[in-house]
C-alpha positions as CSV (number, residue, x, y, z in Angstrom):
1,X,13.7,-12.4,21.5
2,X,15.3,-10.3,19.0
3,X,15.8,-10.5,15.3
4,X,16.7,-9.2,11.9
5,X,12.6,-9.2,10.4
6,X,12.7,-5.8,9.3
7,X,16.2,-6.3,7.7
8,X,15.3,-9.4,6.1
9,X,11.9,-8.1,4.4
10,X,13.8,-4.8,3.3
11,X,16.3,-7.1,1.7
12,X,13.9,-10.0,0.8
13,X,11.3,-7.5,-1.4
14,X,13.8,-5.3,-3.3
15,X,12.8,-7.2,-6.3
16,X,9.4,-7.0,-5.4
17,X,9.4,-3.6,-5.0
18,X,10.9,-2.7,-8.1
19,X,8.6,-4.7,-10.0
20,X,5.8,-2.9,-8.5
21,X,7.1,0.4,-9.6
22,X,7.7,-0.5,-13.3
23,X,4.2,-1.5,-13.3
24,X,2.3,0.8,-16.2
25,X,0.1,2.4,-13.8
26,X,2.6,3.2,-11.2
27,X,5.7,3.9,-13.6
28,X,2.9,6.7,-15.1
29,X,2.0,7.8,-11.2
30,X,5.7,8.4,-11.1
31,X,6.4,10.3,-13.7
32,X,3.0,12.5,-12.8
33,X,0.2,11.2,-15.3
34,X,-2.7,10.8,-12.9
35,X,-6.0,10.3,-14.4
36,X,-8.6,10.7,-12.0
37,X,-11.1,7.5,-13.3
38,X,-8.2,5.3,-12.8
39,X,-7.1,6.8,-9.6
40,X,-10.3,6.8,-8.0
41,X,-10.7,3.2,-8.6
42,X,-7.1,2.8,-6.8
43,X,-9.0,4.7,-3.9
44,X,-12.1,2.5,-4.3
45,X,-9.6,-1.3,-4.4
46,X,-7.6,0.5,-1.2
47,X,-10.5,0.9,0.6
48,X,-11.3,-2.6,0.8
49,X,-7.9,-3.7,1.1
50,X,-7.1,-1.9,4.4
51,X,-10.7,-2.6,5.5
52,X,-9.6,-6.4,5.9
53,X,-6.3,-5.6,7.2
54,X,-7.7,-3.5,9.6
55,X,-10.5,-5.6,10.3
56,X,-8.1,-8.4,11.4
57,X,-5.9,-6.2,13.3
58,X,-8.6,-5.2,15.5
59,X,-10.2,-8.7,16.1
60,X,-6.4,-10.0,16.8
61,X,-5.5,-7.3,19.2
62,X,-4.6,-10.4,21.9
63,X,-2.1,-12.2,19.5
64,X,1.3,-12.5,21.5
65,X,2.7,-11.1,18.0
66,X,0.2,-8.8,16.2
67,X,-0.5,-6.7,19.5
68,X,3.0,-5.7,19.9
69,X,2.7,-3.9,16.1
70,X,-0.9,-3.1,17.0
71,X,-1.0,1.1,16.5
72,X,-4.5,2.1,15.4
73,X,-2.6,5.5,14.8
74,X,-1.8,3.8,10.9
75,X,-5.4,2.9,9.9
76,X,-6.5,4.7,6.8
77,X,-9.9,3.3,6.3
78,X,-11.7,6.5,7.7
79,X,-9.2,8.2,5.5
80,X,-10.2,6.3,2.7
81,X,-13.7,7.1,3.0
82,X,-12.7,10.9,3.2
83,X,-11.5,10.4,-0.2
84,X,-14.4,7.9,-1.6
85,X,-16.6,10.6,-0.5
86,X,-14.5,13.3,-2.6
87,X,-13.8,11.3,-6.1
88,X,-17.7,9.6,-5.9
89,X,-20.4,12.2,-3.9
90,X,-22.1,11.4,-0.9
91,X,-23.4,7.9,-2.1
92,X,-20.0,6.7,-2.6
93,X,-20.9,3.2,-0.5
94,X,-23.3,2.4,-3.5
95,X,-20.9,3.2,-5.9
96,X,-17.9,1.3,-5.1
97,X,-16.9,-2.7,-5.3
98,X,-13.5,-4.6,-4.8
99,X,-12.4,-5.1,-8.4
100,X,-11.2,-9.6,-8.8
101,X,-7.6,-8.8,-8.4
102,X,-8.6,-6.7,-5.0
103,X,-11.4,-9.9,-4.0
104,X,-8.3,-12.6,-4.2
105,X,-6.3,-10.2,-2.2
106,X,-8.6,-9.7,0.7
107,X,-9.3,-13.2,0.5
108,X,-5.4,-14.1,1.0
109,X,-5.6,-11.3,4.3
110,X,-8.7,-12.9,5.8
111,X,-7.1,-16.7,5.2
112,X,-3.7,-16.0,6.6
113,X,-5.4,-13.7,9.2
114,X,-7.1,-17.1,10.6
115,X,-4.2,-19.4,9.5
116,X,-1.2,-18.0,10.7
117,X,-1.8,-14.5,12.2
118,X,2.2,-13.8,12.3
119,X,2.1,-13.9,8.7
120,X,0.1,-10.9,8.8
121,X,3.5,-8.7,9.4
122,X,4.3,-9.2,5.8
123,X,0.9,-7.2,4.5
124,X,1.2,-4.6,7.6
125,X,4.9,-3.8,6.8
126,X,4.2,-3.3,2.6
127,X,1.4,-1.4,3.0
128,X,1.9,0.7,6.4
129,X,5.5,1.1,6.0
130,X,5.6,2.2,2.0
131,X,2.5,4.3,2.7
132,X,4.6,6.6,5.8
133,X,7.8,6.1,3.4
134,X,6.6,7.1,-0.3
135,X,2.8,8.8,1.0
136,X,4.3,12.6,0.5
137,X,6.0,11.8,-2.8
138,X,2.8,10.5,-4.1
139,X,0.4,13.2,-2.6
140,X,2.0,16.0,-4.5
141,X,2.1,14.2,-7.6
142,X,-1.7,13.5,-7.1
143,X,-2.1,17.2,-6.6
144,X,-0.4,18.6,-9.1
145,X,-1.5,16.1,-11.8
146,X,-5.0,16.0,-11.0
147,X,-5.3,19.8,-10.2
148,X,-6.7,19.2,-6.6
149,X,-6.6,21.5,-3.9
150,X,-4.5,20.7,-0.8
151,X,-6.5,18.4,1.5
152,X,-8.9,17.4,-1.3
153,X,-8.9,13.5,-2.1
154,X,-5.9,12.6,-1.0
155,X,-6.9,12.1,3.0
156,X,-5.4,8.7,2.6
157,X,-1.4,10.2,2.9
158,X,-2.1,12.3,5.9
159,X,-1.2,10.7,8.6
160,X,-2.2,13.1,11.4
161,X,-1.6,11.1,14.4
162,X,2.4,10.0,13.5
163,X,3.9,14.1,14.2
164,X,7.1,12.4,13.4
165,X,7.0,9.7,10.3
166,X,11.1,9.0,10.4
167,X,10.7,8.2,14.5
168,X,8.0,6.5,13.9
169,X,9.3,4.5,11.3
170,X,12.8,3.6,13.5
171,X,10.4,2.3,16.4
172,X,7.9,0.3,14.1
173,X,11.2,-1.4,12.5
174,X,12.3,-2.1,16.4
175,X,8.9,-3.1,17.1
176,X,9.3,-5.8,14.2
177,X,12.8,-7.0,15.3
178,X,11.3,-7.8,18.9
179,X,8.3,-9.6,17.7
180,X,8.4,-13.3,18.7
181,X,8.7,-15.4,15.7
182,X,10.6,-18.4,15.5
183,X,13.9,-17.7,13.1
184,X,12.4,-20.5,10.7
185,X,9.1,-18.5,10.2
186,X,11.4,-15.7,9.4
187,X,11.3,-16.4,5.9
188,X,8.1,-17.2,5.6
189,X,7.1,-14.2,6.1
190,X,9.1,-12.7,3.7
191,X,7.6,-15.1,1.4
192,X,4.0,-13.9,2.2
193,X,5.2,-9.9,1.5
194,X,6.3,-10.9,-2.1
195,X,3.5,-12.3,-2.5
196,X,1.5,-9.3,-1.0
197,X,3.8,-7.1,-3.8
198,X,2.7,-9.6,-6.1
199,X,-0.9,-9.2,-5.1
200,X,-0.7,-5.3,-5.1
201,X,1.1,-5.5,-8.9
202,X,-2.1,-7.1,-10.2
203,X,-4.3,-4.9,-9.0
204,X,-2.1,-2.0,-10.5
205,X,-2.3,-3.9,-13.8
206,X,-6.2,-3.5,-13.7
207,X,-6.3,0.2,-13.8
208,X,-3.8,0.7,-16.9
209,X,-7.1,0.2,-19.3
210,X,-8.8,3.3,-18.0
211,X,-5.7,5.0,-18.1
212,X,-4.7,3.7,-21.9
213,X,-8.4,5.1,-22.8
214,X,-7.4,8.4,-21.2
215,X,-4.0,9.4,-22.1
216,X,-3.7,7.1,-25.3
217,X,-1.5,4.1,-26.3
218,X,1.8,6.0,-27.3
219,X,2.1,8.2,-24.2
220,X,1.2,5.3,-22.3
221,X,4.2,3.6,-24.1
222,X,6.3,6.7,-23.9
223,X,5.9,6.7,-20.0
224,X,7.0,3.5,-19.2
225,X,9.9,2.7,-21.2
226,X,12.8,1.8,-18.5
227,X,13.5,4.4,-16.6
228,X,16.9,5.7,-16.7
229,X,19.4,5.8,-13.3
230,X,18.8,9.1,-13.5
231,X,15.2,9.1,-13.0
232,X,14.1,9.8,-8.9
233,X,12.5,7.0,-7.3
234,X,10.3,6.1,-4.6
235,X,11.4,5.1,-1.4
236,X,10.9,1.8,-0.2
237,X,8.5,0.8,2.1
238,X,11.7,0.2,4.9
């Protein structure tokens, strides 16, 4: 069985996608304002995020569908905690908590996880695929703005065991187009990766009061007017 998936979510979260960019924290991100409060509580919200995902991934490594886009090779918890460890000390596990917006969306993992497992594609492919596609953008903006030394805190981009990211990429999207999902669940799951955006924008929105507090209101404002045509964006997660 072959299909369009990876197509169809590519052209089904466009929107999505450029909503989550214009969101105050991300627009700011963008245009390299990085405070490190704020950040670190991205960190600390990620952590748990890909914990569930993960957590599911490896309980459902049997599925007829989520084994075939099983590749442990993408899991960032440990990386996460590389970075936990960095931003908080040594005690970072006492230290950190999901924030609400990152409890409802580990939630929504764990329920569709043990609802409808295939609907778990949608969170793999905008996460995994928009980390690999817009990781290196986003690490040297974290290191330049934050004044970090290569390596330091931002573990979570490196993916160490993918030598080629573009390959990899190509053979994750083939992957995706073999899996075997009914053509009516197809939208479905594009459904369930806007929603994931939508789940991601929130938690983005949380983190724009430590960053206000740090920067101040007007170049908060100033950084995300509309961005011109002209401004560089990040890749999408396809």
């Amino acid at each position: 069985m072959t299909s369009n998936l990876a197509t169809k979510l590519r052209e089904g979260t466009k929107k999505s996608h450029s909503m989550a960019e214009g969101t105050g924290f991300i627009a700011c991100f963008l245009k390299g304002t990085v405070e490190k409060k704020s950040y670190r509580k991205l960190v600390n919200n990620l952590y748990f995020v890909y914990s569930a995902m993960e957590e599911e991934m490896h309980k459902h490594t049997d599925d007829p569908i989520l084994s075939k886009i099983f590749f442990p090779e993408l899991d960032r918890k440990a990386a996460l905690e590389q970075d936990l460890a960095f931003y908080y000390g040594a005690n970072w596990k006492e230290q950190v908590a999901p924030s609400e917006a990152t409890k409802k969306y580990i939630a929504r993992i764990h329920e569709v996880a043990d609802r409808d497992p295939a609907l778990m594609v949608a969170h793999l492919y905008t996460r995994y695929l928009g980390d690999l596609s817009g990781g290196q953008i986003l690490k040297k903006i974290a290191v330049n703005a934050m004044n970090l030394t290569d390596g330091e805190g931002t573990a979570f981009y490196e993916f160490k065991q993918i030598p080629d990211e573009k390959v990899f990429k190509k053979n994750y999207r083939q992957a995706m187009n073999e899996l075997p999902i009914a053509e009516a669940k197809l939208d479905e799951v594009v459904d369930e990766a806007n929603a994931a955006f939508s789940m991601n924008m929130v938690m983005f929105n949380e983190l724009e009061g430590n960053l206000i507090k740090a920067i101040g209101i007007q170049l908060f404002n100033l950084l995300t007017r509309k961005r011109n045509r002209n401004d560089s964006e990040l890749a999408t997660a396809d």
